[in-house]
Every structure is written in structure tokens, then in C-alpha cells.
PyMOL commands that place a pseudoatom at each C-alpha (Angstrom):
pseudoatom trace, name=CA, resn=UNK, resi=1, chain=A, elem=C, hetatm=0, pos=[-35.033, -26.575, -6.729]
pseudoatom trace, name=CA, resn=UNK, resi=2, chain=A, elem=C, hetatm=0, pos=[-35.541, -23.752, -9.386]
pseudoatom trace, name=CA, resn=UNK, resi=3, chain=A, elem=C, hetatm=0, pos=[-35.860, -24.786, -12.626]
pseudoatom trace, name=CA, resn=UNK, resi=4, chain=A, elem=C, hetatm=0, pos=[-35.061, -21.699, -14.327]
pseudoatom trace, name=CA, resn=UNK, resi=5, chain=A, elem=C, hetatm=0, pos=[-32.150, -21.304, -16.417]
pseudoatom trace, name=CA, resn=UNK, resi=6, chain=A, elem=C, hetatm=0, pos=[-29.262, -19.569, -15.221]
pseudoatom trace, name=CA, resn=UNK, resi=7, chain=A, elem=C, hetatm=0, pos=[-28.253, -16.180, -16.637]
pseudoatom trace, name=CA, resn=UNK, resi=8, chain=A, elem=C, hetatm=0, pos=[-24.854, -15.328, -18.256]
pseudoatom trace, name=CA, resn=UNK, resi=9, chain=A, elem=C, hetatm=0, pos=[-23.091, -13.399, -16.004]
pseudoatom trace, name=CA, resn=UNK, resi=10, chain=A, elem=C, hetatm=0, pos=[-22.485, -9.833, -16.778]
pseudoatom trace, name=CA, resn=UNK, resi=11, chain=A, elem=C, hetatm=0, pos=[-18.574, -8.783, -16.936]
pseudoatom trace, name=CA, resn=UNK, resi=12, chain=A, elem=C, hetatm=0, pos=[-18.251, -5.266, -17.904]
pseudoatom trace, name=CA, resn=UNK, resi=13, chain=A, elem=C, hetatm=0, pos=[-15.733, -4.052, -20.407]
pseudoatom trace, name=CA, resn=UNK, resi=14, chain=A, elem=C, hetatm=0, pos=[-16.025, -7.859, -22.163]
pseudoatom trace, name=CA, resn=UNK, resi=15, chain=A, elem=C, hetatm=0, pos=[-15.242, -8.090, -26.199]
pseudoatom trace, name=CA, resn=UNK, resi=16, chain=A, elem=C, hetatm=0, pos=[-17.979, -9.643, -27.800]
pseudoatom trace, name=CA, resn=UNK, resi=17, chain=A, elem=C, hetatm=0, pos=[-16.423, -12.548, -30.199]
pseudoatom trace, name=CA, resn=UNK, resi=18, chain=A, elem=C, hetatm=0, pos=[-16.702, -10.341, -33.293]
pseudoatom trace, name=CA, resn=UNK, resi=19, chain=A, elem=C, hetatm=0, pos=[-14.271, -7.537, -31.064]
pseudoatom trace, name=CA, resn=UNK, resi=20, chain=A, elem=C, hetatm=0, pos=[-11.950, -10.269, -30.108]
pseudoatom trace, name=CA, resn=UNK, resi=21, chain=A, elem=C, hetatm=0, pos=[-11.905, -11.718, -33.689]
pseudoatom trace, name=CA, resn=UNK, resi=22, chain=A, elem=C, hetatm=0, pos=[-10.807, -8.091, -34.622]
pseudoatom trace, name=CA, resn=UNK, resi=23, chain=A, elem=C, hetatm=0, pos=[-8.238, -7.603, -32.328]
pseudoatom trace, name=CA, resn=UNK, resi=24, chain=A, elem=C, hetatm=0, pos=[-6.728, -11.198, -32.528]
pseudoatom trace, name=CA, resn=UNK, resi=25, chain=A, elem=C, hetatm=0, pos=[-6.299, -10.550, -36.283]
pseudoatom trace, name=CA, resn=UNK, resi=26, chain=A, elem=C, hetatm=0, pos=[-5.093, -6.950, -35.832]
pseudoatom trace, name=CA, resn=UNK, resi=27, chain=A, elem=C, hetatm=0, pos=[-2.187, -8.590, -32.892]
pseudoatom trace, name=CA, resn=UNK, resi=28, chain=A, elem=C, hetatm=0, pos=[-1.489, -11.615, -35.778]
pseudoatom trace, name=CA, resn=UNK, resi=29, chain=A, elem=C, hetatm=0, pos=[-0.412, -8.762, -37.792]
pseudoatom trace, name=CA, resn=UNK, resi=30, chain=A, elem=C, hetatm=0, pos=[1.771, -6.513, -35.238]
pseudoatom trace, name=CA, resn=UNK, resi=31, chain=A, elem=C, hetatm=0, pos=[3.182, -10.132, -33.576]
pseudoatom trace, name=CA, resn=UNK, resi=32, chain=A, elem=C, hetatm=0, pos=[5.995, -9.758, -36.726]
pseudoatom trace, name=CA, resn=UNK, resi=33, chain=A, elem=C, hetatm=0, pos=[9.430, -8.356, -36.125]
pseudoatom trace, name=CA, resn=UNK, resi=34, chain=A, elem=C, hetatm=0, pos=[9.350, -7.144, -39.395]
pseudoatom trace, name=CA, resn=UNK, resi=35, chain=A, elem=C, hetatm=0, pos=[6.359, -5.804, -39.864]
pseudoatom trace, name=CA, resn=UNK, resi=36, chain=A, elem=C, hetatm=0, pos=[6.869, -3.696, -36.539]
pseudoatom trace, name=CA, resn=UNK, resi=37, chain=A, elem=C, hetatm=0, pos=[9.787, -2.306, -37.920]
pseudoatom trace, name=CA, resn=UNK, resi=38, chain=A, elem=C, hetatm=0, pos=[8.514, -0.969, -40.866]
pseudoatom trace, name=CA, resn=UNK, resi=39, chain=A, elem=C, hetatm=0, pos=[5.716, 1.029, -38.649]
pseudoatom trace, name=CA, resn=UNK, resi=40, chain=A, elem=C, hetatm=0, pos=[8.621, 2.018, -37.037]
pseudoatom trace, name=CA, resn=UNK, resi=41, chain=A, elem=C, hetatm=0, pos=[11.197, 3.529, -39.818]
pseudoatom trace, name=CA, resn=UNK, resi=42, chain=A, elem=C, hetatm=0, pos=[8.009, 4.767, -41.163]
pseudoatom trace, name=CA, resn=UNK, resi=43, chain=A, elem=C, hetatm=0, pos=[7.014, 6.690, -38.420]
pseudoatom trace, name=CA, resn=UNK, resi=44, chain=A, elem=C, hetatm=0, pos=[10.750, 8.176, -38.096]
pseudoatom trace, name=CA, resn=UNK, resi=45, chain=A, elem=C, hetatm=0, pos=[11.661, 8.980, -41.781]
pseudoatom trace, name=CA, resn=UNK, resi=46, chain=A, elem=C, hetatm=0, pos=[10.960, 12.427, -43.104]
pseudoatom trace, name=CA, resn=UNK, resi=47, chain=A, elem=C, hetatm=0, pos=[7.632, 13.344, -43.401]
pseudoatom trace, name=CA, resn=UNK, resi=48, chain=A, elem=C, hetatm=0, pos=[6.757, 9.672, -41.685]
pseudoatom trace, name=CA, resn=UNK, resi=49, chain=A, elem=C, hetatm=0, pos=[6.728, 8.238, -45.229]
pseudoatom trace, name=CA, resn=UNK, resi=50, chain=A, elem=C, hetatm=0, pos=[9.062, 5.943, -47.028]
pseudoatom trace, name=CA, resn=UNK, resi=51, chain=A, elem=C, hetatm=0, pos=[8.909, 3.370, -50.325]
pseudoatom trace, name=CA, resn=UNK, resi=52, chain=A, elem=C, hetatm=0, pos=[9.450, 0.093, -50.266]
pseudoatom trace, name=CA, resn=UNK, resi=53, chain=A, elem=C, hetatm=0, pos=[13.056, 0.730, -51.569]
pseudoatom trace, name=CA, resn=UNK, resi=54, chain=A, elem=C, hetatm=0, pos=[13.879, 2.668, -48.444]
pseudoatom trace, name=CA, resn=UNK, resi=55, chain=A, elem=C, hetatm=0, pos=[12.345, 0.002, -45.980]
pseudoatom trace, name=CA, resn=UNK, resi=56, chain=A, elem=C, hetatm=0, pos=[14.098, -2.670, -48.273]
pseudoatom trace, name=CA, resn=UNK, resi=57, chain=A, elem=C, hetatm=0, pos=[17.412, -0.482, -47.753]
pseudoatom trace, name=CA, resn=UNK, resi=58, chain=A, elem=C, hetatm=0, pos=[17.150, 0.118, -43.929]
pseudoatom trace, name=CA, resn=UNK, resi=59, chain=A, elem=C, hetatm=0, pos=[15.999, -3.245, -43.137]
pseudoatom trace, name=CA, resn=UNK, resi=60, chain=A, elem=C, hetatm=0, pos=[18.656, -5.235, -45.549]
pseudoatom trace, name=CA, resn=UNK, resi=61, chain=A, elem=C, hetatm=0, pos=[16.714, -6.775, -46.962]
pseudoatom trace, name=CA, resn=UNK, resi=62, chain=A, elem=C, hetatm=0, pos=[15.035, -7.688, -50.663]
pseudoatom trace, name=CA, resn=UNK, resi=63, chain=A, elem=C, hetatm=0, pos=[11.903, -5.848, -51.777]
pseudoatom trace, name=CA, resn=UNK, resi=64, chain=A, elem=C, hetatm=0, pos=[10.128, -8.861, -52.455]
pseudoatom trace, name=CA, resn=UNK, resi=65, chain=A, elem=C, hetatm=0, pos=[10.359, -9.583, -49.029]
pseudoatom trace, name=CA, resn=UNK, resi=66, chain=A, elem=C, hetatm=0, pos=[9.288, -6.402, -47.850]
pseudoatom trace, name=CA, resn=UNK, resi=67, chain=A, elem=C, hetatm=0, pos=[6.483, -5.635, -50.156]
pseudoatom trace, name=CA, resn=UNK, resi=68, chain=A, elem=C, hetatm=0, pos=[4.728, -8.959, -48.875]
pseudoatom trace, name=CA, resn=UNK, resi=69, chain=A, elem=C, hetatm=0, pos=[4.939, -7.724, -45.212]
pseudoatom trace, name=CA, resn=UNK, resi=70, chain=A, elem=C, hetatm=0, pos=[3.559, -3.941, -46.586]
pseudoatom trace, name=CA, resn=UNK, resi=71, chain=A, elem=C, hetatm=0, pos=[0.959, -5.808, -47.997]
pseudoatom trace, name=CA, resn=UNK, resi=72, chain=A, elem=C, hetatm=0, pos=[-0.158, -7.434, -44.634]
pseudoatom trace, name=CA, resn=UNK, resi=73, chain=A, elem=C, hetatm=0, pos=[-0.167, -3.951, -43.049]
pseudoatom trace, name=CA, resn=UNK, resi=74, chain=A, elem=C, hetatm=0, pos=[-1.904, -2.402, -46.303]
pseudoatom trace, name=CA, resn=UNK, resi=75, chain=A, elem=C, hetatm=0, pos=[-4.690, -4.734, -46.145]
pseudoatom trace, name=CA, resn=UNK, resi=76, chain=A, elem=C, hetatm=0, pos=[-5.324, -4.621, -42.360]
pseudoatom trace, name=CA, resn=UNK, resi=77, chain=A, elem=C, hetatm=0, pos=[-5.390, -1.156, -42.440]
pseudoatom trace, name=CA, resn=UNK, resi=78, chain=A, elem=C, hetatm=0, pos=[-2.235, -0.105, -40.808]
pseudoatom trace, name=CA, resn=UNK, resi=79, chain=A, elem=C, hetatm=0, pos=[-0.595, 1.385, -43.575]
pseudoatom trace, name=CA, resn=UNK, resi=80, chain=A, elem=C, hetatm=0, pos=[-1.717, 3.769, -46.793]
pseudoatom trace, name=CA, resn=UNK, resi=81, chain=A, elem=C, hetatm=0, pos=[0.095, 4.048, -50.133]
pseudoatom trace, name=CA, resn=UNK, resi=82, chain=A, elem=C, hetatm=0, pos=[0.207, 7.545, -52.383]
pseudoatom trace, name=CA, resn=UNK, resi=83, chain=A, elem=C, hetatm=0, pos=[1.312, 7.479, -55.745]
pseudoatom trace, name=CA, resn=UNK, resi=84, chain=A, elem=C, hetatm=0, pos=[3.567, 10.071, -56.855]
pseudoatom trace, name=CA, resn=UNK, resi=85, chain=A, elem=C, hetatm=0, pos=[4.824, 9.350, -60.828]
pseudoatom trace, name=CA, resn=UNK, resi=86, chain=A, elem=C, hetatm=0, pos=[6.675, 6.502, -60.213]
pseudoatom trace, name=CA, resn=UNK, resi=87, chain=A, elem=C, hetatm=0, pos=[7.055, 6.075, -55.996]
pseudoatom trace, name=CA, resn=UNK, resi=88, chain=A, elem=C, hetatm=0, pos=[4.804, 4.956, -53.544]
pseudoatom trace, name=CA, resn=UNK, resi=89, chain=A, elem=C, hetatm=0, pos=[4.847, 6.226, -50.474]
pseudoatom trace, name=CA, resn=UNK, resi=90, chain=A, elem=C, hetatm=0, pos=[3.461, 4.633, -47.683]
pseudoatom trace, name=CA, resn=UNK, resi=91, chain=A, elem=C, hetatm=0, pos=[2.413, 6.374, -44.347]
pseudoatom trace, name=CA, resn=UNK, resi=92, chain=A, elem=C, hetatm=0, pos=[0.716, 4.711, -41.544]
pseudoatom trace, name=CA, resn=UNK, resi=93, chain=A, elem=C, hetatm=0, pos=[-2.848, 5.412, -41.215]
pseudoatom trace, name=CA, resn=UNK, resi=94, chain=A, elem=C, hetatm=0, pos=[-3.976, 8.077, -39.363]
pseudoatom trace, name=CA, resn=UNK, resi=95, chain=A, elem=C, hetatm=0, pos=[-7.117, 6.197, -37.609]
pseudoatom trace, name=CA, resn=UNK, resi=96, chain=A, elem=C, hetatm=0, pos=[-4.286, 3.874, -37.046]
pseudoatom trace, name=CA, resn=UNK, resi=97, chain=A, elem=C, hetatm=0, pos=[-1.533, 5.413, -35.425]
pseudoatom trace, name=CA, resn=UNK, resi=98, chain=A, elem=C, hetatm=0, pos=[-2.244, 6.010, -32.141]
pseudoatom trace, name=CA, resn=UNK, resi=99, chain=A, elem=C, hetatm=0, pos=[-2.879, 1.667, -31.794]
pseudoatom trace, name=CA, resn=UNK, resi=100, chain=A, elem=C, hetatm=0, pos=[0.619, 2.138, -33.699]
pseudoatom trace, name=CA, resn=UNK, resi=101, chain=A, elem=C, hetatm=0, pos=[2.435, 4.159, -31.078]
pseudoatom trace, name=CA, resn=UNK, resi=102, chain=A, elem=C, hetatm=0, pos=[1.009, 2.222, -28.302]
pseudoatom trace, name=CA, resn=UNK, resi=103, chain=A, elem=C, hetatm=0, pos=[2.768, -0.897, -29.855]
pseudoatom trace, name=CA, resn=UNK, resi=104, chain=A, elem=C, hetatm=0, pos=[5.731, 0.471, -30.476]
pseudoatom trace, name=CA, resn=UNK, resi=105, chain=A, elem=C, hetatm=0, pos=[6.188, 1.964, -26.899]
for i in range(1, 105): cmd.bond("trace and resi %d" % i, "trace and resi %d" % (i + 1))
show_as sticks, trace
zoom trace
């Protein structure tokens, strides 16, 4: 008998745990009906841009509600905001948006 240790088997393609972290955050974030649909009107409005107001509008319902899921997509990276006087406009971000697409296929 060999008493050498066995080596980890080498699987190609693999996430290493910080990858998988990553992505299990990043699908935690897209896993919300909501949240999907505002990458979605956002995508589809004029310019691919809209305010809170308009997301609030399309989606019926209140802002409050709506700026906490634009948060979640602010802070994970998914959406940006640019001030203009008194709007913000939020776009999706363009390192983003292909993952974007690919979800909302």
C-alpha cells in the first residue's frame, strides 16, 4: 500500500469558491421578480433609462418599494444612476448587460 496522499482531482472549467461566492450572490440578486423587471423596462424605455417614478409607475407599485429593489441592483453592480437637476436616471451597467440579456432571454 502507498502511503502517499491522494491528489485533488483536476475538473476543468471548475469555479474556485471565491467565483462561486460571486456568482451565487450575483443569482440571489436576479432570483427576484421584481428586480428582473426593472432590468427589463429599463432596457426597453427610451434611451434604456428610466427613474424610479417611471419603474414605480409601470410596475404599480410605491417608490419605496422600488427604490429598495434599485438599491440591490445599484450595489451589486447591475445598475448605474446619473443625476440630472432633480432626476435620476438609472441605466444598467454596461460591463453588466450582456449577463443582463442572457437573464432576461
Amino acid at each position: 500500500m502507498s502511503s502517499r496522499p491522494k491528489a485533488k482531482p483536476q475538473v476543468s472549467g471548475a469555479l474556485d469558491r471565491g467565483a462561486a461566492e460571486d456568482l451565487a450572490r450575483t443569482l440571489r440578486v436576479v432570483a427576484d421578480p421584481t428586480r428582473l423587471q426593472i432590468l427589463s423596462i429599463v432596457l426597453g424605455s427610451a434611451n434604456e433609462r428610466a427613474t424610479v417614478g417611471q419603474l414605480a409607475d409601470v410596475l404599480g407599485l410605491r417608490q419605496p418599494t422600488v427604490t429598495h429593489h434599485v438599491r440591490i441592483l445599484l450595489d451589486d453592480g447591475f445598475l448605474t444612476r446619473q443625476q440630472e437637476g432633480k432626476l435620476g436616471w438609472l441605466s444598467v451597467d454596461p460591463a453588466r448587460r450582456g449577463a443582463v440579456e442572457d437573464f432576461l432571454r
